[in-house]
N, C-alpha and C positions, 0 to 999 in steps of 0.2 A: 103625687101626680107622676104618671110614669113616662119616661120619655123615649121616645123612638129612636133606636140605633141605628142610623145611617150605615148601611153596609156601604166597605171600600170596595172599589174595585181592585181587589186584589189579586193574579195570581197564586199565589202562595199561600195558604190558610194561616191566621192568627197563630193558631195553638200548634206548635212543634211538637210530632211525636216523639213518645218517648219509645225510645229503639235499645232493645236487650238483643244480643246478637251472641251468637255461639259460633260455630265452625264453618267453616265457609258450605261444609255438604250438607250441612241441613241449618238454615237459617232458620232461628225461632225469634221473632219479635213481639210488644204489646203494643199497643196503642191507647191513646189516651184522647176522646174524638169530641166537638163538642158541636149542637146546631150549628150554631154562628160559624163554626169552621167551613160545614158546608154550604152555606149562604155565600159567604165573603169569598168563596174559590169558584164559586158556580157550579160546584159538580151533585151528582147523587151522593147519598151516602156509597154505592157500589162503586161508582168509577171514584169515591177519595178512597176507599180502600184498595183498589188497584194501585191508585197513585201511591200508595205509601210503601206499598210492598214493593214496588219499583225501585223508590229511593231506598229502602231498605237492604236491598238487594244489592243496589248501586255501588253504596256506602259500604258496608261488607267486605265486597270484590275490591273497592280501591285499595282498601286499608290492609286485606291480606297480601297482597301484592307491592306492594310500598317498598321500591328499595329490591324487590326480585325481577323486574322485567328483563329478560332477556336483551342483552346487547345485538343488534340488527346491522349486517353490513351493508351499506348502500347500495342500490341496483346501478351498475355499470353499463349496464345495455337493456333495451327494450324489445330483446329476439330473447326467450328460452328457449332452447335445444335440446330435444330428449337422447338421451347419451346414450338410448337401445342400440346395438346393432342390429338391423333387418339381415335375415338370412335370405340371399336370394334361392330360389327354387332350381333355376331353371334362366339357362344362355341361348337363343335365337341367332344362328351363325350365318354368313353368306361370303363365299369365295368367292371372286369377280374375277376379272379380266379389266373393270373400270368402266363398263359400260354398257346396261340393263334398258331392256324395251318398256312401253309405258305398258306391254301390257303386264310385263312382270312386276311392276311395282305396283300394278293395280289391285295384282292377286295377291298381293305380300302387303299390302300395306290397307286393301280391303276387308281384312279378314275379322271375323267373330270375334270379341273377345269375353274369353268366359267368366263367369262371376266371381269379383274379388280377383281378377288376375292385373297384372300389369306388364305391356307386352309392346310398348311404344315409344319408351325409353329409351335413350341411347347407351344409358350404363347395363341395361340388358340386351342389346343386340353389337356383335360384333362381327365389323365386314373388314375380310381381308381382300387386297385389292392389288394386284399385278405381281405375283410370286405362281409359282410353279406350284400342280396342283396338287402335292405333295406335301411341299411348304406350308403351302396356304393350311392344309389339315391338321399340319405339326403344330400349327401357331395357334390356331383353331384351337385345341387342344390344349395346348399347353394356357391359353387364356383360361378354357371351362376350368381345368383345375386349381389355378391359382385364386380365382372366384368363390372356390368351393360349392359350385352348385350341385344340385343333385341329376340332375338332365341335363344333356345338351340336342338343341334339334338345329339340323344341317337344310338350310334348303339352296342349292344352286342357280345362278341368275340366267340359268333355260328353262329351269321346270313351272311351270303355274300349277299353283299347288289350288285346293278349294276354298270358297271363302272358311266351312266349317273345321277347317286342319285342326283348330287352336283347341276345338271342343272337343274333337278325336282324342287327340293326346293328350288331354286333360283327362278323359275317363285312365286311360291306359296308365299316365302317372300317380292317379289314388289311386288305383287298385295295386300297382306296385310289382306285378306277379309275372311280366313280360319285358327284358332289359333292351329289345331291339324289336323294333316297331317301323317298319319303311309303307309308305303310302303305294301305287302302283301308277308307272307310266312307261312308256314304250319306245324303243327307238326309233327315231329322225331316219325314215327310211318307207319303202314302198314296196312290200306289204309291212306295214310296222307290226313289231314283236313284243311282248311284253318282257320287260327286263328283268325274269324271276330264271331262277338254275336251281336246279336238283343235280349235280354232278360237274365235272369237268371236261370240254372235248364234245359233246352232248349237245350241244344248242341249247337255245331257252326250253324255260319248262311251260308251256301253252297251251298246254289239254294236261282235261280231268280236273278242271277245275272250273266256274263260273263267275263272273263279273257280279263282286258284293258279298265273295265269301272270306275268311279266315285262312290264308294259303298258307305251308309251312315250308321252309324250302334252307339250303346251305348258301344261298348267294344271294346277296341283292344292291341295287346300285345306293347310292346313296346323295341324291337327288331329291329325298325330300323325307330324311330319316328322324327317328328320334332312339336314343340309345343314353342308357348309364352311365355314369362317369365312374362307376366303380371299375369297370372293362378297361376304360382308358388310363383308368391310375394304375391299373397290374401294368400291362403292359407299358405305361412312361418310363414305371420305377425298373424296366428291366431291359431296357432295348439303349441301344449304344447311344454316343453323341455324338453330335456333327453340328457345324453351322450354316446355319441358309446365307441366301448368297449377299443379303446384305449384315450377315457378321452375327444374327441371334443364337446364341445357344438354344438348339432344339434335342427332341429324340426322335427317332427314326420309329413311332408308333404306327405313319400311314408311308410305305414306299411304293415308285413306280416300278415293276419287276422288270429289268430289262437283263439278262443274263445268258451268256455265250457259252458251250462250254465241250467237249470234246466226246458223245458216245462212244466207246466201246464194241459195244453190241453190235451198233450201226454203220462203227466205223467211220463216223463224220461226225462233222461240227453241228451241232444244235443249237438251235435259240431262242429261247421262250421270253415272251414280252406279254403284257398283261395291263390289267388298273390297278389304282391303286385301294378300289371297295375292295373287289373278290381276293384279290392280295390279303388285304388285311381280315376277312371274314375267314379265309382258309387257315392262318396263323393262331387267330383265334382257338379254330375246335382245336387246330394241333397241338399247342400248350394249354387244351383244358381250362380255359380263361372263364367259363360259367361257373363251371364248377368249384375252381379257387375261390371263385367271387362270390359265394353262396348262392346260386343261382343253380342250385344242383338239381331240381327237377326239369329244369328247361335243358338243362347240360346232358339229360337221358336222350333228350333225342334225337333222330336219325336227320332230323331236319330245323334247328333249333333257331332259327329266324322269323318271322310273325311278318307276313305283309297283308296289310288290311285293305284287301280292292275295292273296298267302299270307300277308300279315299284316292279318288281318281284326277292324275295329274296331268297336265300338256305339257309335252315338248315341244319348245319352241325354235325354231332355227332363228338366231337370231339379226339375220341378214335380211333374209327376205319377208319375214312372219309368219311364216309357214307354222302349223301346230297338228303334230302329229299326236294321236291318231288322228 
């Protein structure tokens, strides 16, 4: 008489496979399976053969490893920090006097910003505030470089620059092929003038050209520039030293030309005073500075500054609110 076997409820099958194992990169085992194995485990015969190739597998991996695990140093802190340095592109500059109208922080602080940029920052904007306007550029200056950026853009706390400035000089910096780039606005006056010069002694340059074109010209303010930092590193590594007046070692990259001095010709005393952009743009062509800087086909021309009057700025007088034009 035959008697009925009570299956257990077991987990784990009766019958232990027998397991032949080889290298860990190609496990070969057999097995050895019996009904009742599958009854007492409750699986398919397909899900015990999963199951065994599993422990199989398991079993393997323990055993080669027994005695090799890598020693692990404990985690000290719960912040990892990626050890890249980011190379900044590009410094966002503003000379003050200490004290800007809402509408210029409206324009400077409304502006576009282009995809993938970051322009809001305080480790990329640097505002110099109650030094001489000279000063302020030397330091100005002498920050972009020590930064190592590739660009620095100048904007002054009278000019209202457009909201789309950031996307301008965004095209101008991929493209790569124009080292000085100034937007277009006019001076604080009745009839206002546009601040563009072809020459010296001459007045502005204000005809022969049209509001939205590509203007080429030897002088421009710099009120709401973007230029090279390569231009600025000839000219640091080669222009004297002196200190500003609270004691920094600067260079004399941007000065105010104020100079006396005795004609000849005239037979009297002369004296030419000036800014310190058209100062510094005339020094420029006259040491050849595009052209040391490999900028030699912009260095060919007769007029080799770029002001783009599709970017159109106000002057603001900052007392009354006046915004010329």
């Amino acid at each position: 008489m035959n008697k009925k076997v009570k299956a257990e409820r077991n987990p784990r099958p009766r019958t232990t496979p027998k397991i032949k194992k080889s290298d860990i990169s190609g496990v070969s085992a057999t097995f050895k399976r019996s009904d009742i194995a599958y009854e007492t485990c409750g699986m398919t015969p397909k899900q015990y053969k999963q199951w065994e190739k599993e422990q199989c597998l398991t079993h393997c991996e323990r055993s080669a490893t027994v005695g090799k695990e890598p020693k692990r140093k404990p985690e000290t802190s719960l912040i990892r920090y990626n050890p890249t340095k980011w190379r900044k592109r590009l410094l966002i500059s503003v000379a003050t006097e200490g004290w800007v109208r809402f509408e210029w922080a409206h324009s400077r602080y409304g502006q576009v910003v282009p995809v993938n940029w970051e322009c809001q920052g305080f480790d990329i904007n640097y505002t110099v505030c109650g030094y001489s306007i000279h000063d302020a550029y030397n330091l100005i200056t002498k920050k972009a470089l020590e930064m190592g950026v590739e660009w620095l853009v100048i904007i002054e706390d009278d000019v209202l620059v457009p909201p789309n400035l950031f996307l301008r000089f965004s095209e101008y910096m991929d493209r790569g092929d124009t080292p000085v780039v100034s937007g277009l606005y006019y001076t604080k006056s009745e009839p206002a003038v546009p601040l563009l010069f072809r020459g010296r002694g001459n007045g502005a340059y204000a005809e022969g050209w049209k509001l939205g074109q590509k203007v080429w010209v030897d002088g421009l303010p710099m009120g709401c520039l973007l230029i090279h930092t390569s231009i600025l590193r000839w000219m640091w590594d080669r222009e004297i030293s002196y200190k500003a007046s609270d004691g920094t070692d600067l260079k004399k990259v941007f000065e105010t030309p104020r100079v006396m001095f005795y004609d000849p010709e005239k037979g009297g005393i002369e004296r030419q005073e000036g800014t310190q952009d058209l100062h510094f743009f005339d020094r420029v062509i006259a040491n050849k500075v595009l052209h040391e800087t490999g900028w030699k086909k912009i260095a060919r021309k007769k007029y080799p500054y770029l002001c783009d009057t599709s970017i159109l700025c106000k002057h603001i007088d900052r007392g009354s609110g006046r915004q010329y034009p």
